[in-house]
N, C-alpha and C positions, 0 to 999 in steps of 0.2 A: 673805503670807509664810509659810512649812514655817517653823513651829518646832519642831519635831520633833526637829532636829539640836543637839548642845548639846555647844559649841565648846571647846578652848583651843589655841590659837596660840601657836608662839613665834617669835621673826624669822626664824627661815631658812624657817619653812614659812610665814609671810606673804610673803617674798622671793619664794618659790617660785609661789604665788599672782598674787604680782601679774606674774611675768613672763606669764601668760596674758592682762594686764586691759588690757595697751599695743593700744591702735588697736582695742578693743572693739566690735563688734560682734552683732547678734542670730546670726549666721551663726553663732558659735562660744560660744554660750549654753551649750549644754548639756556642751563639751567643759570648759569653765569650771567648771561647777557638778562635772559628776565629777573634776576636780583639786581641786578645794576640798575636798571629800567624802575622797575618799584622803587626805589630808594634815590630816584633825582626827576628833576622838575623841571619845567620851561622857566629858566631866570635868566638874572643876567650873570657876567662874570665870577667866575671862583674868589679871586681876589687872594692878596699875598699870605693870611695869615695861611689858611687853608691850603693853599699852593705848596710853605713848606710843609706842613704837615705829611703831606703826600706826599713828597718828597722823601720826607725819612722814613715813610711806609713803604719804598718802593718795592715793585714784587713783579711777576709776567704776566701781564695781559692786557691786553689791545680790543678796546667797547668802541660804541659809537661819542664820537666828541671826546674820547679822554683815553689814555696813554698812558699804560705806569709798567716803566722797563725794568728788566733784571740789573744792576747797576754792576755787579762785579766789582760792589763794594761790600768787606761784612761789615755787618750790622754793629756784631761784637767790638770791630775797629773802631767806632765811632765812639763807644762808650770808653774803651781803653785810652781815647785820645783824651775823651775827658777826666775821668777820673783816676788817669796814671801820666798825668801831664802837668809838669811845673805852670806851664803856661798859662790852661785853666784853672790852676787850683785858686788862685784869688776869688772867683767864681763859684766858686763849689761849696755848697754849706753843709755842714759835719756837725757833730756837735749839738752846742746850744743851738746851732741854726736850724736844727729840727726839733720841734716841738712834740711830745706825744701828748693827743688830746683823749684819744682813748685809745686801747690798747687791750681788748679785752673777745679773748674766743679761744677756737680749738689748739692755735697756734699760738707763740710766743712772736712777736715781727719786732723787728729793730732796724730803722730807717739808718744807713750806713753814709748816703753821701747824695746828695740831689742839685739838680743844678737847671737852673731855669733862664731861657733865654726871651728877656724881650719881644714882644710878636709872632714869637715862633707859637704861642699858645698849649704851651706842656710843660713838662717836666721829664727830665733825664732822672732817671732813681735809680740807687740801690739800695737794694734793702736784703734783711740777715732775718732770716725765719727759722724758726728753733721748734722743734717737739722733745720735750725734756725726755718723756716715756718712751719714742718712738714707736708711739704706738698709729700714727697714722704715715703711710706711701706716699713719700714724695718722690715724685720723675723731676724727669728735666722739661717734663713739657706739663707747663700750668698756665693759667687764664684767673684773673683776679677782675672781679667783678663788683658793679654798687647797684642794687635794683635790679640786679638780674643783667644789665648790660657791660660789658668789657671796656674797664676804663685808662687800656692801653690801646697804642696802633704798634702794628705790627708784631715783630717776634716777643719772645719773652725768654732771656738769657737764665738761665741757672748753673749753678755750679755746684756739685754736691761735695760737701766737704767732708762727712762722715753720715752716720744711722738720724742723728739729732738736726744736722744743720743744713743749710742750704743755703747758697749767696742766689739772689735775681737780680738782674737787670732788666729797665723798659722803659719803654719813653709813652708817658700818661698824658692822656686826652679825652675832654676838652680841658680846656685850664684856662681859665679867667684873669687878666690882669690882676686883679680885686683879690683874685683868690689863689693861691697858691697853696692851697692843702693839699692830701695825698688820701684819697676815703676808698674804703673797699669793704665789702660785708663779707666778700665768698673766694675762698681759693680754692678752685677747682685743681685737680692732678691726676695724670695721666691721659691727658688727652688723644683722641681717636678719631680721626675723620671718615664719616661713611660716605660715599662715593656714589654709591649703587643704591635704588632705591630699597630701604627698609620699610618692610610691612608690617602691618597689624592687626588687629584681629577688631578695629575700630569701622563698620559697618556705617557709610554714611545714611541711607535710609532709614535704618532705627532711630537714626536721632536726627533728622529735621524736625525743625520746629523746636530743640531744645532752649529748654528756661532755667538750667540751673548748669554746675561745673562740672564735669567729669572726666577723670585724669583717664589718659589712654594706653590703655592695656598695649603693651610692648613699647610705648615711650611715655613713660609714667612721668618723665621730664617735663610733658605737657599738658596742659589742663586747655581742656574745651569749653567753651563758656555759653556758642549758641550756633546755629545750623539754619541756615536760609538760603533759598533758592527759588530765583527771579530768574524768568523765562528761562534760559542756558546759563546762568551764570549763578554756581555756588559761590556763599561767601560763609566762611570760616571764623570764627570768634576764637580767639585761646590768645593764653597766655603762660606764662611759667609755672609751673609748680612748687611748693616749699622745698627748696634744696639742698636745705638741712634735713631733708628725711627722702626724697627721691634724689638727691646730687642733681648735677647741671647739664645740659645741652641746649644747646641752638639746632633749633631745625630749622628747614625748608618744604614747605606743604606740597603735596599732590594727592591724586588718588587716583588706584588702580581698576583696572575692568578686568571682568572677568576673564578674558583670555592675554591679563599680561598687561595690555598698553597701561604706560605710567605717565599720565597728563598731572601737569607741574602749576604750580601758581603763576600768573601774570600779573599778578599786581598784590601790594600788601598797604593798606593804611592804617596808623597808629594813632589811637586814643592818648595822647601825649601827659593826661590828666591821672589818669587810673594804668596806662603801659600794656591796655588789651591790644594785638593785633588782629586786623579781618586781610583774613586773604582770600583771594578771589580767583574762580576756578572756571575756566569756562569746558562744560560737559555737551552742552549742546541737548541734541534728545537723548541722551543714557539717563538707564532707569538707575537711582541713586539706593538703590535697593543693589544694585551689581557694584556697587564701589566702597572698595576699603579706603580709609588712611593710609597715605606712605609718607617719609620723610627720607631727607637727607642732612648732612649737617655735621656738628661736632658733637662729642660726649663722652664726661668725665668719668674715671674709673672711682676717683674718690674724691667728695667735696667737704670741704670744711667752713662754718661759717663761725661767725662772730663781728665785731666792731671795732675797725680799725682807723686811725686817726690821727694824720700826723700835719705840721705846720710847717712851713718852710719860710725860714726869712726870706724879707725882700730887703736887704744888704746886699753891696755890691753886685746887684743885675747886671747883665751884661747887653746892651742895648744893639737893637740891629740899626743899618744905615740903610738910605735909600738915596739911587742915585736915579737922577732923572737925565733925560736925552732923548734920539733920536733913534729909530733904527728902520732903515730903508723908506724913509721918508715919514714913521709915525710915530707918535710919541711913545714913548719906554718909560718904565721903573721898571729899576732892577735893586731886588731888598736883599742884602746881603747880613745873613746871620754867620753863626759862629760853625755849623754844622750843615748849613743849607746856603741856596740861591735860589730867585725868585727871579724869575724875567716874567712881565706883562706887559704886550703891546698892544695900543687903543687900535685894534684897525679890525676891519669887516673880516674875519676867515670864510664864515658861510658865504657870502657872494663872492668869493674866491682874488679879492682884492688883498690877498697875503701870500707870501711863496708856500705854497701848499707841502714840498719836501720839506721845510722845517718842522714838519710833523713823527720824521723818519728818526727813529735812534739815531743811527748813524748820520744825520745829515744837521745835527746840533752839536753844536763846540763850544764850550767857555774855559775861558782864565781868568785868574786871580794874580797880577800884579802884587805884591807885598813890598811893604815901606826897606827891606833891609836886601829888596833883590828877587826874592824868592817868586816861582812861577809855581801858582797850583792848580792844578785841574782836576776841577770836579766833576763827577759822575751821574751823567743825565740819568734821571729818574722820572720823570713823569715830565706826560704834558696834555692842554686843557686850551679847551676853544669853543665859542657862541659866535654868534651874532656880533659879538661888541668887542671880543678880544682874543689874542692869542697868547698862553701863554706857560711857561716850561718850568721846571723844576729843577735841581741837583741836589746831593749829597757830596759830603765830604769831610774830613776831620778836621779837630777842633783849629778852627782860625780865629783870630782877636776881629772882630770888623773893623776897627780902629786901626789896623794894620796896613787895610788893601787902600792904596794908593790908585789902584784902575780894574774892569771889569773893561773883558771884551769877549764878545761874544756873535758869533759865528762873520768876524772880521771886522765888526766895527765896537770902539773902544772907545770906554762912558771912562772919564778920569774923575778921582774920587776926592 
């Protein structure tokens, strides 16, 4: 494994990530690896919030400096633990505990049940989505968006109950202590992952040196904004399109030559002010007169938008714990949420002063001690290393942290 690269993630660019990681294959390795690469930085540690997050994104694939395993836990279990569980229901706000602050688009949505955990930096939702007319296609596979970006990590559970209705599940990110609301402008449906480079009929030569928008013929999804080209290296301007009148997709940039080869983007930076991305192409001497647009990426069969807006009390939060200690001589927290774990050890991985196999799915173990007996084992999920620390991730169903009495983890044991 490149350690070389020395990460920190926050959910929207783990989101972002893993929309690459669905239906993985070697075929799109490398396109993988340079969106990972654009979307992290030379910093320092991940740090706990972030770590679970990851955690409950878990999915397959193995980058440089970071680890996010298949857990061989569903997803759906995790939600069923909380919202069909005496245990959590104290937790869980229903009701008045959800606020609608607007509620107003192609859809009818009604926030069924949310539940938000201290530190973990999200929300668990369900929510109940209605089309009176059934006049618009709802699938089981939808993407709910605010600004054009996805403000869940991971899957997105549905349940079709008849022509009208539909239950989801997902767990929402980023989420602010401060803030616990639930906002989304767009629910995409039917979503479709392209794999294979899609073409267009977008000529990069005609339009260098562009100064104004123009939406591109066969991903009408995306609006171009300008076309520059410095020694070998194009850089691309675009951004989203109105997706109340073109629907939704996330692309990934490249462009094609005339006999075929499909060179990909190596880097993307975002206008964080205005939401333009520039992606950057290195062509070397190709005439840009010989090169189309291609993408890859997701995209919606039908999008719907409007203004949606819901509050979630902060009654009864359920607060994570953090146990400090030792492990193998360095200092440890280990942050134990209700659905996650968090192990972070202060010690050098890069200069190889860490046992380097604890990087291996198989060669990380933890337990959960509980106050009444009970032994749980949670399901490694990711794991994350610089410079400055090492450290891992799990899932698992709903536990009280107030409960666990000891964490131990790969033989030595933090009491709680």
């Amino acid at each position: 494994m490149d350690t070389n690269i020395i990460t920190e993630m926050d959910e929207q660019r783990i989101d972002e990530l893993l929309t690459y990681t669905t239906g993985y294959t070697d075929q799109n390795a490398e396109n993988i690896k340079k969106l990972f690469m654009q979307k992290t930085a030379k910093k320092r540690s991940i740090g706990r919030r972030v770590l679970l997050a990851a955690a409950i994104a878990a999915v397959t694939v193995v980058l440089s400096g970071i680890a996010l395993a298949a857990t061989g836990f569903d997803f759906d279990s995790i939600f069923n633990s909380i919202f069909s569980n005496k245990e959590a229901s104290p937790y869980v706000q229903t009701g008045d505990g959800i606020t609608a602050l607007s509620n107003d688009g192609d859809m009818s949505v009604e926030p069924i049940a949310a539940f938000y955990e201290s530190g973990l930096s999200g929300l668990y939702v369900k929510l109940r989505i209605n089309d009176p007319t059934s006049s618009k296609a709802l699938s089981d596979s939808l993407v709910f968006l605010e600004n054009g970006m996805k403000i869940h990590t991971g899957q997105v559970f549905t349940e079709v109950i008849d022509s009208n209705n539909v239950f989801v599940s997902m767990f929402i990110t980023p989420m602010p202590d401060i803030d616990r609301t639930i906002r989304f402008d767009t629910i995409a449906s039917g979503i479709t992952f392209y794999y294979e480079a899609q073409p267009t009929q977008f000529n990069i030569g005609e339009h260098l040196g562009l100064d104004r928008s123009v939406i591109v013929q066969g991903a009408e999804f995306i609006k171009v904004n300008g076309i520059t080209l410095d020694g070998g290296t194009l850089e691309i301007g675009f951004c989203d399109s109105d997706a109340s009148f073109y629907g939704w997709g996330s692309a990934f940039l490249g462009v094609m030559t005339l006999d075929g080869e499909a060179i990909w983007t190596n880097g993307v930076s975002v206008n964080a002010m205005t939401g333009e991305h520039f992606a950057r192409i290195e062509i070397g001497s190709l005439n840009p007169d010989d090169l189309t647009l291609i993408w890859n990426g997701e995209r919606a069969d039908h999008t719907m938008t409007g203004s949606w807006e819901f509050a979630v009390s902060g009654d009864n939060i359920l607060e994570t714990r953090i146990l400090k200690g030792e492990f193998e001589g360095y200092e440890t927290e280990v942050t134990i949420g209700a659905t996650s774990v968090g192990i972070e050890i202060l010690a050098d991985y890069l200069n190889n002063k860490f046992p380097y196999e604890l990087t291996a799915v198989d060669g990380v173990t933890l337990m959960l001690t509980l106050s009444d007996g009970t032994i749980v084992y949670p399901k490694f999920s990711s794991s994350m290393n610089d410079s400055m620390t090492a450290s891992f991730g799990y899932v698992m169903g709903f536990v009280n942290p107030a409960d666990v009495v000891s964490v131990t983890f790969c033989g030595t044991t933090f009491p709680g």
